[in-house]
MARDOLO-263633 format. One record per atom (N, C-alpha, C): residue number from 1; residue in three letters; chain; x, y, z. Coordinates in pm, 1 decimal. Layout:
N
KOLBA   seq   type   mol          x          y          z
KOLBA   NUM    ALA     A          X          Y          Z
...
***
This chain:
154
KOLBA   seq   type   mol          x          y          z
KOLBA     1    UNK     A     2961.6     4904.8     -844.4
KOLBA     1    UNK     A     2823.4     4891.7     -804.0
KOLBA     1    UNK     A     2804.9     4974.8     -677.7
KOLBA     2    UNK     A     2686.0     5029.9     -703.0
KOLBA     2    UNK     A     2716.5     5111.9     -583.6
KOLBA     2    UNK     A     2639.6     5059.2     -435.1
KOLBA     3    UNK     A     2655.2     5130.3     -325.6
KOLBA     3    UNK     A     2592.5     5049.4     -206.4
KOLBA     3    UNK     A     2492.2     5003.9     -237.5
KOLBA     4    UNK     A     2353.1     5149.5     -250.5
KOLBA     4    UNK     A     2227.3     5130.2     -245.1
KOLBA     4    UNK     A     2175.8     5008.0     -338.6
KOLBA     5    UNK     A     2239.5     5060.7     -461.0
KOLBA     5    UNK     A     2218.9     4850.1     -579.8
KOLBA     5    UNK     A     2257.9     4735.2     -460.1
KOLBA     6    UNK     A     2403.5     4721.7     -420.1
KOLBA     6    UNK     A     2456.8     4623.4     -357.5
KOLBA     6    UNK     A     2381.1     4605.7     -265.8
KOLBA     7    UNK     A     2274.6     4650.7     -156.2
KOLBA     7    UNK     A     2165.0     4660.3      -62.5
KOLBA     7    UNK     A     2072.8     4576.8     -110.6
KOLBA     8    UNK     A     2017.0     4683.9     -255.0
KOLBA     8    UNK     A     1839.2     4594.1     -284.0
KOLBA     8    UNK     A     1912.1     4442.5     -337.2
KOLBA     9    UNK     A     2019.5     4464.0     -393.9
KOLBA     9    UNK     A     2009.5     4341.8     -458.9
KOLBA     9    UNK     A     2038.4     4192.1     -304.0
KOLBA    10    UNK     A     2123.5     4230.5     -234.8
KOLBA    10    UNK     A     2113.0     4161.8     -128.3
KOLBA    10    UNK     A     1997.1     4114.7      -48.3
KOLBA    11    UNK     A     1890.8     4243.1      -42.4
KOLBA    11    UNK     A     1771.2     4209.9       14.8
KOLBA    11    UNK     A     1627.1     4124.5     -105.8
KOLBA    12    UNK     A     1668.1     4176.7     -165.0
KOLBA    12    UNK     A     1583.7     4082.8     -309.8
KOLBA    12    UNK     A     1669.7     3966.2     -284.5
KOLBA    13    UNK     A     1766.5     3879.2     -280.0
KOLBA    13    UNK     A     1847.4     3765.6     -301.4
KOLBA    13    UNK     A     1774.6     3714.2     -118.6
KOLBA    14    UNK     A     1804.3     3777.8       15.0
KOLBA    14    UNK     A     1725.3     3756.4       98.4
KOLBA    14    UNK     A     1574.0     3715.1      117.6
KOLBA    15    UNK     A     1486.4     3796.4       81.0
KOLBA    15    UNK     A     1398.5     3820.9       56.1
KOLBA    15    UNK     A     1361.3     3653.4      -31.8
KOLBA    16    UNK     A     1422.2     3643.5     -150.8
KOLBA    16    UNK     A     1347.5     3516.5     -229.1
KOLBA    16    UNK     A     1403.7     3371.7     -180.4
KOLBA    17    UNK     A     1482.3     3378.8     -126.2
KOLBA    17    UNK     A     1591.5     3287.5      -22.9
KOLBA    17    UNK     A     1471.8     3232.7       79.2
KOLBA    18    UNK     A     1414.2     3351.0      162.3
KOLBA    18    UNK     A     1285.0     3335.0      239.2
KOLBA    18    UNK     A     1230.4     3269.3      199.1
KOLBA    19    UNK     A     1129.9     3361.3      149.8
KOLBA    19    UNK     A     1022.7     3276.8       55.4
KOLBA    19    UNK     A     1035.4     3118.8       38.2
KOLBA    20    UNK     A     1141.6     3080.4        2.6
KOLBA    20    UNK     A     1159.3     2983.5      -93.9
KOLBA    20    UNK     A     1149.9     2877.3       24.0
KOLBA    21    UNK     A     1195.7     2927.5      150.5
KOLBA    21    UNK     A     1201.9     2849.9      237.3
KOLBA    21    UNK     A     1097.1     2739.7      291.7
KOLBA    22    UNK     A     1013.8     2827.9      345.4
KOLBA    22    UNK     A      871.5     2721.4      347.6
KOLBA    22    UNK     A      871.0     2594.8      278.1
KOLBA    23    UNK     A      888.5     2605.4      132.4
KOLBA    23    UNK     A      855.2     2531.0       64.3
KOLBA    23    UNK     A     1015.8     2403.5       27.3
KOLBA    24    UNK     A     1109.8     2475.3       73.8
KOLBA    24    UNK     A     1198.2     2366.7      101.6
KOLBA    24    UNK     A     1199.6     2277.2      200.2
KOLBA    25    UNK     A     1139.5     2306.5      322.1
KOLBA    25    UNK     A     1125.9     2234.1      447.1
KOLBA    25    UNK     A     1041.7     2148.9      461.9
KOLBA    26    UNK     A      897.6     2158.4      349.8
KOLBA    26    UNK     A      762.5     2130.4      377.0
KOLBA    26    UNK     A      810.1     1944.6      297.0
KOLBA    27    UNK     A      769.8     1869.2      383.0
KOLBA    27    UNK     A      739.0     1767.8      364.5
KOLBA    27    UNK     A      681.7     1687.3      230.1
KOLBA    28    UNK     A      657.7     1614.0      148.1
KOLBA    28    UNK     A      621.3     1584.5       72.9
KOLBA    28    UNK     A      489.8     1492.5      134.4
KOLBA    29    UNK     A      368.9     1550.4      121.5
KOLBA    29    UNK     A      247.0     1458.1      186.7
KOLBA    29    UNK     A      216.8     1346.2      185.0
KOLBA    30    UNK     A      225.2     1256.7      321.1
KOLBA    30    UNK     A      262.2     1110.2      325.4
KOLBA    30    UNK     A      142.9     1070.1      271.8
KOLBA    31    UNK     A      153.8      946.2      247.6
KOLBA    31    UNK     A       61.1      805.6      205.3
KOLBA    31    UNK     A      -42.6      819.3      314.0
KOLBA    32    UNK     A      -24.6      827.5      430.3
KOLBA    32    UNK     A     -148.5      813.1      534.2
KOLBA    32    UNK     A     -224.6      942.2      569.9
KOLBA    33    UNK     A     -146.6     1082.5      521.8
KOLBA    33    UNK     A     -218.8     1186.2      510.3
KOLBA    33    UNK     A     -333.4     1210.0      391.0
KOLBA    34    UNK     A     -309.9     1166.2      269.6
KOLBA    34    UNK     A     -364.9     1117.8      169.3
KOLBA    34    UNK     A     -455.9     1001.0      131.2
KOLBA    35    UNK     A     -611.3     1076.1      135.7
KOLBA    35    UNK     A     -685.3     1025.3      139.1
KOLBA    35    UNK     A     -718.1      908.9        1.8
KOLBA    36    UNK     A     -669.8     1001.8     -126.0
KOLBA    36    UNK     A     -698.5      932.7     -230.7
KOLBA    36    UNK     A     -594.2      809.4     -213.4
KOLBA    37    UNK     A     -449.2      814.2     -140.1
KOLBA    37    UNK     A     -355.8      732.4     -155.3
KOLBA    37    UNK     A     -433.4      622.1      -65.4
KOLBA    38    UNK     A     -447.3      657.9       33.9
KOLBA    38    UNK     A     -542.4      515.0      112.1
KOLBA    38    UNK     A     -645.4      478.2       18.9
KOLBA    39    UNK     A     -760.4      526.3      -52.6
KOLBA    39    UNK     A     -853.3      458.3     -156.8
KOLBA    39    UNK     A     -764.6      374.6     -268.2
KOLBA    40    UNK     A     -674.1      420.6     -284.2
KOLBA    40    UNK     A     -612.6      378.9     -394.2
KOLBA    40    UNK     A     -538.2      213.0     -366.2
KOLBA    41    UNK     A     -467.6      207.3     -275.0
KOLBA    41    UNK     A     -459.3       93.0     -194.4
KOLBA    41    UNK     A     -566.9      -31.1     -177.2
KOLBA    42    UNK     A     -645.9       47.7     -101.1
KOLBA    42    UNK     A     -766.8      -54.4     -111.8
KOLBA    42    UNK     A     -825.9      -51.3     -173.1
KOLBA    43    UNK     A     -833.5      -21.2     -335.6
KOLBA    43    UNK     A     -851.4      -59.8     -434.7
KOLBA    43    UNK     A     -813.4     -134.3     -483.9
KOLBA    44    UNK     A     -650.4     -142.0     -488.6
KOLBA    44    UNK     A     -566.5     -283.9     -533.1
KOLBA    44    UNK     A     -595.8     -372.6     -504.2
KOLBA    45    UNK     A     -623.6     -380.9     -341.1
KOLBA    45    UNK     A     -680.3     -509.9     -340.8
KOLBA    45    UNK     A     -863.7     -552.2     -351.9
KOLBA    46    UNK     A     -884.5     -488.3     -379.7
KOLBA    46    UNK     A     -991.8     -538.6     -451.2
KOLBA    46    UNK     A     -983.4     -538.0     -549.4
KOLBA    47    UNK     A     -884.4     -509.1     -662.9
KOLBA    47    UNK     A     -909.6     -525.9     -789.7
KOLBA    47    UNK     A     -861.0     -692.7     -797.3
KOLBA    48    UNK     A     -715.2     -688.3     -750.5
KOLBA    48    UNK     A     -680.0     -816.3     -720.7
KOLBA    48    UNK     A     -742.4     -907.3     -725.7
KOLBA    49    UNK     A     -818.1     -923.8     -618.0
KOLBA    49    UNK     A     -934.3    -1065.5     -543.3
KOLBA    49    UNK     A    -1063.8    -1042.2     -615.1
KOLBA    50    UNK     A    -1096.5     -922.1     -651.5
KOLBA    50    UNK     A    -1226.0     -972.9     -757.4
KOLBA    50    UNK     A    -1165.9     -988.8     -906.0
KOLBA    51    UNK     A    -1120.6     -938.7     -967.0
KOLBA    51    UNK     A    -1052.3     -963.4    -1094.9
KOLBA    51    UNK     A     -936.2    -1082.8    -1077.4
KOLBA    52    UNK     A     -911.8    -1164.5     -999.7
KOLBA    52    UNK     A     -813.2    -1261.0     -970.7
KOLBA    52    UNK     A     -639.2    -1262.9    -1055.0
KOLBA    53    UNK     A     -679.1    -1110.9    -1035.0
KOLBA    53    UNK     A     -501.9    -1048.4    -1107.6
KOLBA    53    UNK     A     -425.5     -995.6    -1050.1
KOLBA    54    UNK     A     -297.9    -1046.2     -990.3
KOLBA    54    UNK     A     -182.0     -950.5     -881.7
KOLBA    54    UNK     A     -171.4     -822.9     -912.1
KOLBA    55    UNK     A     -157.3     -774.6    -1062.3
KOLBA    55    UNK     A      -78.9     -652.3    -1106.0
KOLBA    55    UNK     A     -102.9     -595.6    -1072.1
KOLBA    56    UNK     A     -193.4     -535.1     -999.7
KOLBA    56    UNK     A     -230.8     -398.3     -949.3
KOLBA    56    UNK     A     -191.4     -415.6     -806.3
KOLBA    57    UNK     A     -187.4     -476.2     -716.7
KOLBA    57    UNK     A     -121.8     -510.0     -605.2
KOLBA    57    UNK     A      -12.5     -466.0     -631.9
KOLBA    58    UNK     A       89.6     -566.3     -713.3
KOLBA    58    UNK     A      235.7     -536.7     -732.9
KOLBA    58    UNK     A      279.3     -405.1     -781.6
KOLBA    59    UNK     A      183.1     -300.4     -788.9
KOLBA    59    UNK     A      198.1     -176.9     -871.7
KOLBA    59    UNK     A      341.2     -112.4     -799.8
KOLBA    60    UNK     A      275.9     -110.5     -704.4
KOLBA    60    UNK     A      364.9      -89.3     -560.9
KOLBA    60    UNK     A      464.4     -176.3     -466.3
KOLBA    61    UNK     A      520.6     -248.3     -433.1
KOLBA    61    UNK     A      567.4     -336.0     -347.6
KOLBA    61    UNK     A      674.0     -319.4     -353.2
KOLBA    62    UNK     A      741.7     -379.0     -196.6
KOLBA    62    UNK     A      869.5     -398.4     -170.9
KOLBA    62    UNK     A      952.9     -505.2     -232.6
KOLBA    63    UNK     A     1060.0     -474.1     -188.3
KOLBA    63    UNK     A     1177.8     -586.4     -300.7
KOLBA    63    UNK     A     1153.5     -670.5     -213.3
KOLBA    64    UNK     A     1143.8     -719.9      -81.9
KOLBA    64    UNK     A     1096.6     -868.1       30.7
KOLBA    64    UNK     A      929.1     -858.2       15.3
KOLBA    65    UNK     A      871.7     -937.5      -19.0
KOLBA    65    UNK     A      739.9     -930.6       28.1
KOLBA    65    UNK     A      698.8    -1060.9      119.0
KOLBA    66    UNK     A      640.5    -1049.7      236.2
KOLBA    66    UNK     A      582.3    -1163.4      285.2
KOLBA    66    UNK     A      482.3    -1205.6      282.2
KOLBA    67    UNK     A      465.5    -1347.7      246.6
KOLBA    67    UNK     A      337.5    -1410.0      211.2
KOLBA    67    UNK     A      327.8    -1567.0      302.4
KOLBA    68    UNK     A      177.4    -1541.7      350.1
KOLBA    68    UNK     A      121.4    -1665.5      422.2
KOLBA    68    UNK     A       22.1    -1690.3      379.5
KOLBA    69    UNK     A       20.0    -1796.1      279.5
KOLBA    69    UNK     A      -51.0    -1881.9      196.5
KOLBA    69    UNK     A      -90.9    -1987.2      288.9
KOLBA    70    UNK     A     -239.4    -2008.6      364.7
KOLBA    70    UNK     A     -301.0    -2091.9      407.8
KOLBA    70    UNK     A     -213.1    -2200.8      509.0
KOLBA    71    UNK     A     -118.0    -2117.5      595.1
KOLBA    71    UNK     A      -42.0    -2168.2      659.9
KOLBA    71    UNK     A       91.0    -2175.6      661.8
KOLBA    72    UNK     A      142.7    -2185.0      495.5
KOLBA    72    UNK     A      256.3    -2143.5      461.4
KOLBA    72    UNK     A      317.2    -2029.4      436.1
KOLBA    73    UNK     A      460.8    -1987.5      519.5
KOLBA    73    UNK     A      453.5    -1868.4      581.7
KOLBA    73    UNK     A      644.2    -1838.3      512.1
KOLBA    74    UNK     A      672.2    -1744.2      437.8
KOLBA    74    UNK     A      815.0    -1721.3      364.2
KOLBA    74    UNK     A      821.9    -1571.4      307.0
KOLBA    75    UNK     A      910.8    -1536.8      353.5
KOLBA    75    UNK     A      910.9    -1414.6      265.3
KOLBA    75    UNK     A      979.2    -1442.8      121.6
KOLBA    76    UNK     A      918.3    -1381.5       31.4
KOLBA    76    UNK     A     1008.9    -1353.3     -150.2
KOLBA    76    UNK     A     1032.6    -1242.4     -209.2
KOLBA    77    UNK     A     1144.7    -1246.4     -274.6
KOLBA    77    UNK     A     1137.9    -1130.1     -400.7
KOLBA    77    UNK     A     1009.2    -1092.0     -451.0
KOLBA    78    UNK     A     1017.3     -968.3     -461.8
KOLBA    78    UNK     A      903.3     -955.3     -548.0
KOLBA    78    UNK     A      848.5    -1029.8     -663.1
KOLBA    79    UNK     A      882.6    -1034.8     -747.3
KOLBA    79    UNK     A      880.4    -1118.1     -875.5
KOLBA    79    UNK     A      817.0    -1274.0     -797.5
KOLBA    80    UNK     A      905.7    -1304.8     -714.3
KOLBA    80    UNK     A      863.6    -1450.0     -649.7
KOLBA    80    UNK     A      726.0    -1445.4     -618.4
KOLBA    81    UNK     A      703.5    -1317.4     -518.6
KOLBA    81    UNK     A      603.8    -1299.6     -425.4
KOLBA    81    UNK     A      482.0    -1275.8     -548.9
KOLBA    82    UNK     A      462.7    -1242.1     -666.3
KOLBA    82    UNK     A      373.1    -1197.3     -760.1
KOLBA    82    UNK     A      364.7    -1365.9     -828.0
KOLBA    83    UNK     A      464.9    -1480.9     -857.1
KOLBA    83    UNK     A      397.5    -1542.3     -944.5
KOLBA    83    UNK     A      387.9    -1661.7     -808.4
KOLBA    84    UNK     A      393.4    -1697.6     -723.5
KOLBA    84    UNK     A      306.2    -1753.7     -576.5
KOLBA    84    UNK     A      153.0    -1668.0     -540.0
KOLBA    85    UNK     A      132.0    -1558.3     -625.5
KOLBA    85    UNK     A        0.7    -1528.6     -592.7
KOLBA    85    UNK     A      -67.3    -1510.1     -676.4
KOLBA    86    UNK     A      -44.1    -1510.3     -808.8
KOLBA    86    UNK     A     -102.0    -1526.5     -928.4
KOLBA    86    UNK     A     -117.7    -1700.6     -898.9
KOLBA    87    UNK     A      -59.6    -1796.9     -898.5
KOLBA    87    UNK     A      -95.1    -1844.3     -892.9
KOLBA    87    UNK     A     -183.4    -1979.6     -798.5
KOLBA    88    UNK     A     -211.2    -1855.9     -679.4
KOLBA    88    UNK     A     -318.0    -1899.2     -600.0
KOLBA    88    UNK     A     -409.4    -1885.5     -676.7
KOLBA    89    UNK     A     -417.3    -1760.4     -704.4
KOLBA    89    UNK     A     -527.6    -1666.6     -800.7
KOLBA    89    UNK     A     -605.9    -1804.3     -915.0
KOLBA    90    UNK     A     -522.2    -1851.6     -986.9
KOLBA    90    UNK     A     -561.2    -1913.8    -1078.9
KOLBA    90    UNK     A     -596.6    -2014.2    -1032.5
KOLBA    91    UNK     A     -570.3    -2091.3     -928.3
KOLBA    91    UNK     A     -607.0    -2222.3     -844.6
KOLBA    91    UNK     A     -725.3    -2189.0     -804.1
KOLBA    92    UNK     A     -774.8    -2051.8     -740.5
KOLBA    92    UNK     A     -874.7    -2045.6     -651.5
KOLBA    92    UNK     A     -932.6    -1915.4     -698.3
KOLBA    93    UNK     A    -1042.0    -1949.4     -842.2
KOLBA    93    UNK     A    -1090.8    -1864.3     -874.4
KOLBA    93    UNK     A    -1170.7    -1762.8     -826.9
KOLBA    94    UNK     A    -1182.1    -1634.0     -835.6
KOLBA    94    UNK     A    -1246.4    -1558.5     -750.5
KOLBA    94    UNK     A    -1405.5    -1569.0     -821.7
KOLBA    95    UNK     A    -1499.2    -1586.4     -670.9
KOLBA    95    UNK     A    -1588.4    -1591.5     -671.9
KOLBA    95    UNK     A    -1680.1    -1433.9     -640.0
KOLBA    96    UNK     A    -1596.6    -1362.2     -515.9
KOLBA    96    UNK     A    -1634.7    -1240.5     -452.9
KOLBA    96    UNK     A    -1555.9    -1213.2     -370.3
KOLBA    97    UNK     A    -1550.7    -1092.2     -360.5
KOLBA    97    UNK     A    -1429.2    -1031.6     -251.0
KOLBA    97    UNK     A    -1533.5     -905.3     -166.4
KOLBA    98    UNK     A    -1509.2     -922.7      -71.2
KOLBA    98    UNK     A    -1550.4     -783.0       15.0
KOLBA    98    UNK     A    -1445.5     -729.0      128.6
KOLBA    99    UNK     A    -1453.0     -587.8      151.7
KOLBA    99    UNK     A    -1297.5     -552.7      232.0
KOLBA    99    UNK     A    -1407.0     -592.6      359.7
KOLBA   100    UNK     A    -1370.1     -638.6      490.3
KOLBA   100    UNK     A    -1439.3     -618.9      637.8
KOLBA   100    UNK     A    -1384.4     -500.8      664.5
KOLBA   101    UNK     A    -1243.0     -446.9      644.1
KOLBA   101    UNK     A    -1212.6     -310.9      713.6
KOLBA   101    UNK     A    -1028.1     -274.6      714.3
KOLBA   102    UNK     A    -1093.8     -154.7      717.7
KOLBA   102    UNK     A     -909.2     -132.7      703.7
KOLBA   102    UNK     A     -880.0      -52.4      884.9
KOLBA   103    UNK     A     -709.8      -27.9      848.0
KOLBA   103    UNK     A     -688.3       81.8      993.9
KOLBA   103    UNK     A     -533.6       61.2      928.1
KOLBA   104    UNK     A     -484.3      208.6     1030.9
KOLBA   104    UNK     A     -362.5      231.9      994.0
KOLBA   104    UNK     A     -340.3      236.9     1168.4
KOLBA   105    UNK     A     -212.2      188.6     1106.8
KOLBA   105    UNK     A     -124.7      173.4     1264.4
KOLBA   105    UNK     A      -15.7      219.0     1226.0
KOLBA   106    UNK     A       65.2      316.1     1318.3
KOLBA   106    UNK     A      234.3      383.7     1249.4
KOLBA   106    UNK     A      228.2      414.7     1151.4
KOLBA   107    UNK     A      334.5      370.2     1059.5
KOLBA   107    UNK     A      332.9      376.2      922.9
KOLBA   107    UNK     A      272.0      295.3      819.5
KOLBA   108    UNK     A      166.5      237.0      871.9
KOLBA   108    UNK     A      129.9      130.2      834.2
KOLBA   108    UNK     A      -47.5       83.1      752.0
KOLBA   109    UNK     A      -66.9       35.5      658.7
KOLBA   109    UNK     A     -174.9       53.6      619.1
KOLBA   109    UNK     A     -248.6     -117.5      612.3
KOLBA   110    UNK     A     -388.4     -100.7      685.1
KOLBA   110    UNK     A     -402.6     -308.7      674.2
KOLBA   110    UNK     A     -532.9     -295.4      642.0
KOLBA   111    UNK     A     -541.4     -409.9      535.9
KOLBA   111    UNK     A     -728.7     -392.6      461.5
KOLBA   111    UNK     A     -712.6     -558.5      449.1
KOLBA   112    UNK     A     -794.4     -594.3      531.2
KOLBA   112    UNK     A     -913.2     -673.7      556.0
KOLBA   112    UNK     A    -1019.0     -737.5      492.6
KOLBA   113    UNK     A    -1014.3     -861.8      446.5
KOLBA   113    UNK     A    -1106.0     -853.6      354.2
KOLBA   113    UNK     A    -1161.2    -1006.0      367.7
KOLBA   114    UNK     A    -1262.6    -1092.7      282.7
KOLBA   114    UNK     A    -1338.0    -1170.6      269.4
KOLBA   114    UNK     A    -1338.3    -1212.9       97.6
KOLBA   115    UNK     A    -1283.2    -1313.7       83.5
KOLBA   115    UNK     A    -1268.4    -1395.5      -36.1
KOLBA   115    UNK     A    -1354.1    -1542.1      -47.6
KOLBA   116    UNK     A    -1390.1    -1513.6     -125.5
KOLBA   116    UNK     A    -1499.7    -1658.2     -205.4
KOLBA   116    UNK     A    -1425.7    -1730.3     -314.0
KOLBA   117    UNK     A    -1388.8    -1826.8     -322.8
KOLBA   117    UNK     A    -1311.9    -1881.4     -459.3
KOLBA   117    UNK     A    -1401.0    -1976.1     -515.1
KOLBA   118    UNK     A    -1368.5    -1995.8     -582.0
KOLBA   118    UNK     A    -1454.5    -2129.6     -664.5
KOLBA   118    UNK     A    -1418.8    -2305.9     -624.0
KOLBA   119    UNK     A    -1281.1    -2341.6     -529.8
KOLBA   119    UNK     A    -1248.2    -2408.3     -493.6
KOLBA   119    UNK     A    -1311.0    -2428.2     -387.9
KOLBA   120    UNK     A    -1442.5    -2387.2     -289.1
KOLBA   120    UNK     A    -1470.3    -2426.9     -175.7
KOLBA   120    UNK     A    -1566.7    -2319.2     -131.0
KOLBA   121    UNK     A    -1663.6    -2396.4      -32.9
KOLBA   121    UNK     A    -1803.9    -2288.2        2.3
KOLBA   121    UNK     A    -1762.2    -2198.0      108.0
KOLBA   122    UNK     A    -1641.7    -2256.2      155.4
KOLBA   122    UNK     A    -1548.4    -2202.4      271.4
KOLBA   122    UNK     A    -1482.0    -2083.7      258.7
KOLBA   123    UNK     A    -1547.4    -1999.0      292.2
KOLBA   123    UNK     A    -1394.3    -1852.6      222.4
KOLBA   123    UNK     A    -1308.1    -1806.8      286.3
KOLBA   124    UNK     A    -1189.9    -1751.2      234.6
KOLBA   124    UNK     A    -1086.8    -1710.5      341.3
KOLBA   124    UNK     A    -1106.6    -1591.3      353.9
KOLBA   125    UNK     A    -1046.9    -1569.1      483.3
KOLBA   125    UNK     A     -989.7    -1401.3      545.3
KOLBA   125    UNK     A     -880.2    -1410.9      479.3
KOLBA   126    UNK     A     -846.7    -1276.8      405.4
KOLBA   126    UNK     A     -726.9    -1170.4      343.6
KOLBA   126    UNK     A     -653.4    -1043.3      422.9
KOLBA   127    UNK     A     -578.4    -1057.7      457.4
KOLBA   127    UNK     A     -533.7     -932.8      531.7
KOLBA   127    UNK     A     -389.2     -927.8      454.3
KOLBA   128    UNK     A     -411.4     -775.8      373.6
KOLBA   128    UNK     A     -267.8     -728.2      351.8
KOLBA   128    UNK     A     -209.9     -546.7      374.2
KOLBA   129    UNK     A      -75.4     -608.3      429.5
KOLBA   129    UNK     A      -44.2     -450.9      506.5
KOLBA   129    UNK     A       58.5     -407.6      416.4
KOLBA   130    UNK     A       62.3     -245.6      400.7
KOLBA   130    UNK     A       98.7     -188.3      292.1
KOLBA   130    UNK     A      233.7     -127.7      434.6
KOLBA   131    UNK     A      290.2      -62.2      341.5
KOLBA   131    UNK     A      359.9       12.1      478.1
KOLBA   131    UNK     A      385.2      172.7      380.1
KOLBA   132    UNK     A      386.2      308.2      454.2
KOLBA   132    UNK     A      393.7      424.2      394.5
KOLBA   132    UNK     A      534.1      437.9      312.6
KOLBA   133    UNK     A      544.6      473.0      159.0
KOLBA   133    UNK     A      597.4      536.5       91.7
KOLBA   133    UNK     A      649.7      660.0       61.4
KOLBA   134    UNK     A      702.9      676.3       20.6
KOLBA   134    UNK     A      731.0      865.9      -52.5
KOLBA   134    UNK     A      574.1      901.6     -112.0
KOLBA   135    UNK     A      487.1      829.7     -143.7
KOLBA   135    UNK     A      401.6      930.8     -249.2
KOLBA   135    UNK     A      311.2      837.9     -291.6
KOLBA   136    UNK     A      292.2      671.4     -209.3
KOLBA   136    UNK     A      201.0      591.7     -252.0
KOLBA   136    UNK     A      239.4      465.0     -102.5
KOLBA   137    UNK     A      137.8      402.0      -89.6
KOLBA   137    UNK     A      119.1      265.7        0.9
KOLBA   137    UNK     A      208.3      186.6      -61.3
KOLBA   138    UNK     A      316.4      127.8       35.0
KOLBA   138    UNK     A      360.2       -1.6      -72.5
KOLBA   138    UNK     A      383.2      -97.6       10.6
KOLBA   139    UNK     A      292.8     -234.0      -80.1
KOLBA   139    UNK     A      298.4     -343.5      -25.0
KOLBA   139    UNK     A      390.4     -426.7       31.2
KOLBA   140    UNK     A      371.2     -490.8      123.5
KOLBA   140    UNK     A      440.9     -547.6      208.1
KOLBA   140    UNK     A      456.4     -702.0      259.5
KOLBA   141    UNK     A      296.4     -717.3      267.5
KOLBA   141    UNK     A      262.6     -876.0      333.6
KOLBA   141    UNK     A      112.4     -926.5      264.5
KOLBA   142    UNK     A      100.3    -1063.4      281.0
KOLBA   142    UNK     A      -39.9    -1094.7      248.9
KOLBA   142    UNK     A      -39.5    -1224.0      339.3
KOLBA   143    UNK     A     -133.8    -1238.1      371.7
KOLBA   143    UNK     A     -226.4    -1329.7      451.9
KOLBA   143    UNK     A     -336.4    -1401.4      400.8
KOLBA   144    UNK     A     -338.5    -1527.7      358.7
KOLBA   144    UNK     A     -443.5    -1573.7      313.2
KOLBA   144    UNK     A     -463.1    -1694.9      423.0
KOLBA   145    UNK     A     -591.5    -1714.3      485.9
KOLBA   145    UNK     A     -582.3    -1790.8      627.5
KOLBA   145    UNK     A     -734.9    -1889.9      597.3
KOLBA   146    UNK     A     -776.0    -1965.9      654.0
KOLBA   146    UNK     A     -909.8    -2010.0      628.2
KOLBA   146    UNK     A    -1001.0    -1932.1      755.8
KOLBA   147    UNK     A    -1136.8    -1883.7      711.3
KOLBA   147    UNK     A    -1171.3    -1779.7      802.3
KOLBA   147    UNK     A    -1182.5    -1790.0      924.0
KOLBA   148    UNK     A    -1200.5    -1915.5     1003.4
KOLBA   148    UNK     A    -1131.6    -1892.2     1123.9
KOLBA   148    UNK     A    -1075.3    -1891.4     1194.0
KOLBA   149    UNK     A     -946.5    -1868.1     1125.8
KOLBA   149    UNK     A     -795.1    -1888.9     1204.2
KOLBA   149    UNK     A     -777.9    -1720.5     1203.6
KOLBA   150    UNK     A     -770.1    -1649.4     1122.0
KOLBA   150    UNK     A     -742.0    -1503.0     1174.7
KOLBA   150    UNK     A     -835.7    -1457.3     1278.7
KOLBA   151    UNK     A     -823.7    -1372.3     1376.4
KOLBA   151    UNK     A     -887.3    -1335.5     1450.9
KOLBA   151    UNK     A    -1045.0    -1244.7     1392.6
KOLBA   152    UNK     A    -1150.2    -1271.3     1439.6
KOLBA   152    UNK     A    -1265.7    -1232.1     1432.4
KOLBA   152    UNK     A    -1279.3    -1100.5     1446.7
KOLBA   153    UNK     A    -1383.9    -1015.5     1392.8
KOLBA   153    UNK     A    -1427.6     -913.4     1393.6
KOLBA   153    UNK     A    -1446.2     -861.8     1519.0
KOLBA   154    UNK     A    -1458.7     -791.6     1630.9
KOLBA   154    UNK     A    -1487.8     -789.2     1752.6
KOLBA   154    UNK     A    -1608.7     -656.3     1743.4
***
């Protein structure tokens, strides 16, 4: 082979080596850079609390999830953590759900919300925090409180 081949072909092998680089280094775009990934989140939980169905919550979640059920406060397996909230769900039919508000803190995603059940004229505050993924929000915690034990809107 002679130099001048042994050259281009070195600088072509350089050359796409480059290139290629950028795109090896570049990050895979987080959960909180991603706008649709935050809608998508707080979608779950509203599908959840108005459709009174976990699965879309659980789409996502961690293998610990923590849950504080109206005082009672434990973390579970997933699996655990899905049939303890299904069957709130079914105890305390959904009447209406509205989010009050979300915010991200760190890695962290929290939506806020307002639940009506059919068990009481009384509705609870919902707060559940997702925490950032590879490529989606994944759940973490839920909070179900009577509305004025979580802290107020300010």
């Amino acid at each position: 082979m002679s130099v001048r081949v042994r050259t281009l072909l070195i600088a072509l092998l350089l050359g796409t080596a480059l290139l290629g680089l950028p795109h090896l280094g570049m990050a895979q775009s987080s959960p909180s850079a991603d706008s649709s990934a935050h809608a998508e989140a707080v979608d779950r939980v509203v599908q959840t609390f108005e459709k009174g169905t976990p699965e879309t919550l659980f789409a996502s979640a961690a293998e610990r999830v923590e849950l504080s059920v109206l005082g009672s406060r434990s973390y579970y397996s997933r699996s655990q953590a899905f049939y303890v909230i299904r069957d709130y769900l079914r105890q305390h039919a959904p009447r209406s759900f509205a989010i009050d508000r979300t915010a991200e803190a760190d890695a962290s995603l929290f939506v806020m919300g307002i639940y009506h059940h059919d068990q009481a004229d009384t509705p609870v505050r919902v707060m559940v925090r997702f925490d950032e993924g590879s490529t989606a929000w994944v759940f973490h915690e839920l909070r179900i409180e009577v509305a004025g034990k979580l802290p107020s809107r300010s």
